[in-house]
DRENVEX-568215 format. One record per residue (C-alpha): residue number from 1; x, y, z; residue in three letters. Coordinates in steps of 0.5 Angstrom, whole numbers. Each point is the difference from the previous one (the first is absolute). Layout:
BEGIN
TORFI resi    xx    yy    zz resn
TORFI  NUM     X     Y     Z  ALA
...
END
This chain:
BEGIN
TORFI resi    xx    yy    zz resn
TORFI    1   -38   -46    17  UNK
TORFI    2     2     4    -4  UNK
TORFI    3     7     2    -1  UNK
TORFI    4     2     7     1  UNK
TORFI    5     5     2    -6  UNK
TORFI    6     6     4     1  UNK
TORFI    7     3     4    -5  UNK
TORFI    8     9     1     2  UNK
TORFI    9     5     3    -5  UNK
TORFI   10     3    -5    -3  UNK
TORFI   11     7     5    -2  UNK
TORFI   12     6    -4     4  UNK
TORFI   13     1     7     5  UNK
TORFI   14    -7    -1     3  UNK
TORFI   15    -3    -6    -1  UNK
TORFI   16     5    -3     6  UNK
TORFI   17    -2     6     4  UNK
TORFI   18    -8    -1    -2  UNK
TORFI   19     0    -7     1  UNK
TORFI   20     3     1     8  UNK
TORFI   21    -5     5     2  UNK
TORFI   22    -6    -6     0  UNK
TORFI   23     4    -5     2  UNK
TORFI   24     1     3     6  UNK
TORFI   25    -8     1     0  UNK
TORFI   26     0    -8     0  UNK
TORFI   27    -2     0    -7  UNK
TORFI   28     6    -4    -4  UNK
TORFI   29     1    -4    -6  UNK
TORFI   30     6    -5     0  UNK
TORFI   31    -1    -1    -8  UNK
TORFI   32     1     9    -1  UNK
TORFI   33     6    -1     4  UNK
TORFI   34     3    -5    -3  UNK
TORFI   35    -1     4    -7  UNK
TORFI   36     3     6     4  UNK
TORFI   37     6    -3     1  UNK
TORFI   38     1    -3    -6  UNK
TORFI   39    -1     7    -3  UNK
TORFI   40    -4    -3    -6  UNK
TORFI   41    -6     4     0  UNK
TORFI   42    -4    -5    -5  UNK
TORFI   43    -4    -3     5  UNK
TORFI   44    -6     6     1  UNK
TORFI   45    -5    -3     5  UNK
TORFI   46     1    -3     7  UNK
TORFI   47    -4    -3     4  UNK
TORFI   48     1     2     7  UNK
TORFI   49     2    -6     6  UNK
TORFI   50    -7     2     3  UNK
TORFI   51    -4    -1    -5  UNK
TORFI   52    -4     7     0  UNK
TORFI   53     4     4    -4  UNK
TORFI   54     4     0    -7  UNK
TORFI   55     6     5    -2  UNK
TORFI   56    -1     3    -7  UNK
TORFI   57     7     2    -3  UNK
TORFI   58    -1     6    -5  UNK
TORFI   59     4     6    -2  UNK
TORFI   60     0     6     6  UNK
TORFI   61    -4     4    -5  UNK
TORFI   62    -5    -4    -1  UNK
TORFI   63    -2    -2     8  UNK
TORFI   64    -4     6     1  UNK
TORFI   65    -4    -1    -7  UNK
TORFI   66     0    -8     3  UNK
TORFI   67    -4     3     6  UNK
TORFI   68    -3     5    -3  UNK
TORFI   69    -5    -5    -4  UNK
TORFI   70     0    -5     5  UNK
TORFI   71     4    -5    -3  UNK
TORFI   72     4     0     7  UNK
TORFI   73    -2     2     7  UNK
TORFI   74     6     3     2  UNK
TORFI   75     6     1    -2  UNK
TORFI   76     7     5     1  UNK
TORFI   77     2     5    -4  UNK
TORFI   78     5     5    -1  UNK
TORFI   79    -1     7     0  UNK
TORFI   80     1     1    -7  UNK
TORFI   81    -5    -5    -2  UNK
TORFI   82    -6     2     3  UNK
TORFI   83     1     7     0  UNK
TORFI   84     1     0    -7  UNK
TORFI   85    -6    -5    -2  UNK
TORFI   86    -5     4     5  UNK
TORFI   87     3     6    -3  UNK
TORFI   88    -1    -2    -8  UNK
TORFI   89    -8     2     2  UNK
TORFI   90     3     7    -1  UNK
TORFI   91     1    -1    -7  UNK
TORFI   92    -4    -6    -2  UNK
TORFI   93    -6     2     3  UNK
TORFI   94    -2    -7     2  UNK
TORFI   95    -4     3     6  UNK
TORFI   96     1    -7     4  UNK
TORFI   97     6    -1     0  UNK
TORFI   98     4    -1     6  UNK
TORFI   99    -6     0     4  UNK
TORFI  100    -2    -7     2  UNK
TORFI  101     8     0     4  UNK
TORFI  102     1     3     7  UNK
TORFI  103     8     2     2  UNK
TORFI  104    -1     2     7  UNK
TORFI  105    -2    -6     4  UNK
TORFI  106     8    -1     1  UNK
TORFI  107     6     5     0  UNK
TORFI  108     6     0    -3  UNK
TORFI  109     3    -7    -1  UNK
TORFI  110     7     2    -1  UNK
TORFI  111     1    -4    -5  UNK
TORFI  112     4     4    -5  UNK
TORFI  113     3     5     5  UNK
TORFI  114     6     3    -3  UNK
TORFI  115    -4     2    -8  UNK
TORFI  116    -3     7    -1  UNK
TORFI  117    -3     3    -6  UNK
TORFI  118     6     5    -2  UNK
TORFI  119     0     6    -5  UNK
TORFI  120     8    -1    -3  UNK
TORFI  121     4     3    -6  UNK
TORFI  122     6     1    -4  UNK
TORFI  123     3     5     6  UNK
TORFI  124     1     5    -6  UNK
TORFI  125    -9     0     0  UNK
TORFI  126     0     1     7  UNK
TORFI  127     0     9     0  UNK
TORFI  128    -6    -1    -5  UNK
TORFI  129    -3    -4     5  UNK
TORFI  130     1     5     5  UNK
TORFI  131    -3     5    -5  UNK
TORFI  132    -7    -4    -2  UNK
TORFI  133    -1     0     8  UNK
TORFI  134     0     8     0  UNK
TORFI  135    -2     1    -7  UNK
TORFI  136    -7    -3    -4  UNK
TORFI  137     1     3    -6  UNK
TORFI  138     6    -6     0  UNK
TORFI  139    -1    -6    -2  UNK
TORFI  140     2    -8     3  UNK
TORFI  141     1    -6    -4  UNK
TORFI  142     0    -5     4  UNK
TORFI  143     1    -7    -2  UNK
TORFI  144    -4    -6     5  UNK
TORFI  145    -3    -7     0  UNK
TORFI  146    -5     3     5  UNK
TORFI  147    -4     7    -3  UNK
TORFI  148    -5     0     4  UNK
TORFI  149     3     0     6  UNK
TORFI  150     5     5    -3  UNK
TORFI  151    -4     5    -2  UNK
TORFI  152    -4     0     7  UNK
TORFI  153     6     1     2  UNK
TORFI  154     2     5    -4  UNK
TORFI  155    -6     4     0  UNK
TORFI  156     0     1     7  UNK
TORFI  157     7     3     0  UNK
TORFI  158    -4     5    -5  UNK
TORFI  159     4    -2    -6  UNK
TORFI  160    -1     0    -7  UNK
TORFI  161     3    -7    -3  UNK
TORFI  162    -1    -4    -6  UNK
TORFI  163     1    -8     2  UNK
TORFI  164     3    -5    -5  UNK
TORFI  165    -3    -6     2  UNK
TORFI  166     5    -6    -1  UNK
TORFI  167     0    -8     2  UNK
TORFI  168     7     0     3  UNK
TORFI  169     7     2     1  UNK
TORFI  170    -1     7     0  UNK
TORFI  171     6     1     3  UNK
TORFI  172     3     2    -7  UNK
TORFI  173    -5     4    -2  UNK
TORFI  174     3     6     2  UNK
TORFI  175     6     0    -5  UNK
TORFI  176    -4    -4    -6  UNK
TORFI  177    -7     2     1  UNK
TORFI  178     0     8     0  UNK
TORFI  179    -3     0     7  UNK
TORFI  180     1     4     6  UNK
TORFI  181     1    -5     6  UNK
TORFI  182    -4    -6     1  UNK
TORFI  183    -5    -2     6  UNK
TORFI  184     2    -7     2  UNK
TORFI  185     1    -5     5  UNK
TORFI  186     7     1     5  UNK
TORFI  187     1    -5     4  UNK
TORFI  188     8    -1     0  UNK
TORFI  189     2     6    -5  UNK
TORFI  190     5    -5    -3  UNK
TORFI  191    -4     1    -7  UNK
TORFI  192     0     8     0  UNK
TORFI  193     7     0     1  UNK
TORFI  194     3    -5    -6  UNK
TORFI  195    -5     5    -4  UNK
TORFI  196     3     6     2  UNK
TORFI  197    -5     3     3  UNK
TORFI  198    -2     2     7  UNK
TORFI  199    -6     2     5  UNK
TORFI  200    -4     7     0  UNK
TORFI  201    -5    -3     4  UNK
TORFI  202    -3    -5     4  UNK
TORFI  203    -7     0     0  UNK
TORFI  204    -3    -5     4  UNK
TORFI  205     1    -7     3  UNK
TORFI  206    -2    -7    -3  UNK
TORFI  207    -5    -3     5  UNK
TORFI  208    -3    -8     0  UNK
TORFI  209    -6     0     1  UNK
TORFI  210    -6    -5     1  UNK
TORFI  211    -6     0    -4  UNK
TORFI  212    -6    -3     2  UNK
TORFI  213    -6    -1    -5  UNK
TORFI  214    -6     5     3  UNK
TORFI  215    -5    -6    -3  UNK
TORFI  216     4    -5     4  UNK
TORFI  217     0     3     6  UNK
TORFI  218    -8     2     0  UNK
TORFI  219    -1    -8    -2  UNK
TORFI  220     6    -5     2  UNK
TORFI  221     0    -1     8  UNK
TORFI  222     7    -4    -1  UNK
TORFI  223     3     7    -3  UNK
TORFI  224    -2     4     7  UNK
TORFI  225     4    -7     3  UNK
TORFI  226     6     1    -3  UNK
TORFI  227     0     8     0  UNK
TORFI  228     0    -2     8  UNK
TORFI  229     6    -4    -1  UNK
TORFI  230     3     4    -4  UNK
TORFI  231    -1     6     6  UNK
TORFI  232     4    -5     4  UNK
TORFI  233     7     0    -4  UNK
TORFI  234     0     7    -3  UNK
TORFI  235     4     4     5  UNK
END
């Protein structure tokens, strides 16, 4: 029988909570949990208990890529991990990227209840904000990890934006990188006030999703076996 591959977060926030939901669907692995109470994160294959599946640990952004080509057949993802990969077809013009997954088999997770994506800056830039939210003759820099997100979220706010994409630790772009505010992650606002900066705008909310691969789902049996057992412990 072939084993059904499933791709989880392998982050220390997310991968506890991951795990959880398909061990509530039955789907256990006593060799993950052990690693996820060892907290070493070296191991990254498991084989479940039952035999017919096993975990991938890899970085949150590339859960939707793994799914995506069908190197997994589910997995769970943030937000801002899938979004951001589908959303790149925008500018790489790969037509068939992020096509092969489907999101709305189930909700919300709540994994990551508390995080949203947040416009924040220096309190001195935050009446220049204002202004470029009235005005498109003024122009927004904004520094993120997430451009793609950023500038649909932007566009729809019918802003004019120049984003400045970086790999991390945006919050200190406000007073060393020349920019405006930064379009980040917010999940206990604790980085944003040790930087001296504040929120202009929440914009929208973190959600964990499952992805299911749409090839798997046409031709693995066993994928619509487990997506069952996953409707009976996703409330």
């Amino acid at each position: 029988m072939r084993k059904i591959i499933i791709a989880l977060p392998k982050g220390r926030r997310l991968l506890s909570r991951a795990y959880s939901v398909f061990k509530k669907a039955k789907y256990t692995s006593q060799s993950l949990e052990k690693e996820i109470e060892l907290r070493e994160r070296k191991q990254l294959e498991f084989e479940c208990d039952n035999g017919e599946a096993t975990f991938l640990l890899v970085r949150v952004a590339d859960v939707p890529q793994y799914v995506d080509k069908n190197w997994a057949d589910i997995g769970i993802s943030t937000f801002d991990g899938y979004r951001e990969y589908e959303l790149e077809n925008t500018t790489s013009q790969r037509s068939m990227r992020g096509d092969n997954f489907v999101t709305n088999i189930f909700a919300d997770l709540k994994l990551c209840e508390k995080s949203r994506f947040c416009v924040a800056g220096e309190p001195k830039r935050l009446e220049f904000y204002e202004q470029c939210k009235q005005n498109d003759d003024k122009i927004l820099t904004i520094a993120t990890q997430h451009p793609n997100i950023a500038a649909k979220y932007f566009s729809q706010k019918s802003m004019v934006v120049d984003i400045i994409t970086i790999t991390g630790s945006s919050e200190i772009m406000p007073k060393y990188g020349e920019v405006d505010a930064i379009f980040d992650i917010v999940e206990s606002g604790r980085a944003l006030e040790e930087n001296g900066l504040i929120i202009f705008e929440e914009a929208t909310l973190i959600k964990t999703k499952i992805l299911v691969s749409k090839a798997a789902l046409k031709y693995d049996e066993n994928i619509s076996k487990m997506i069952g057992r996953l409707e009976n412990v996703i409330k």
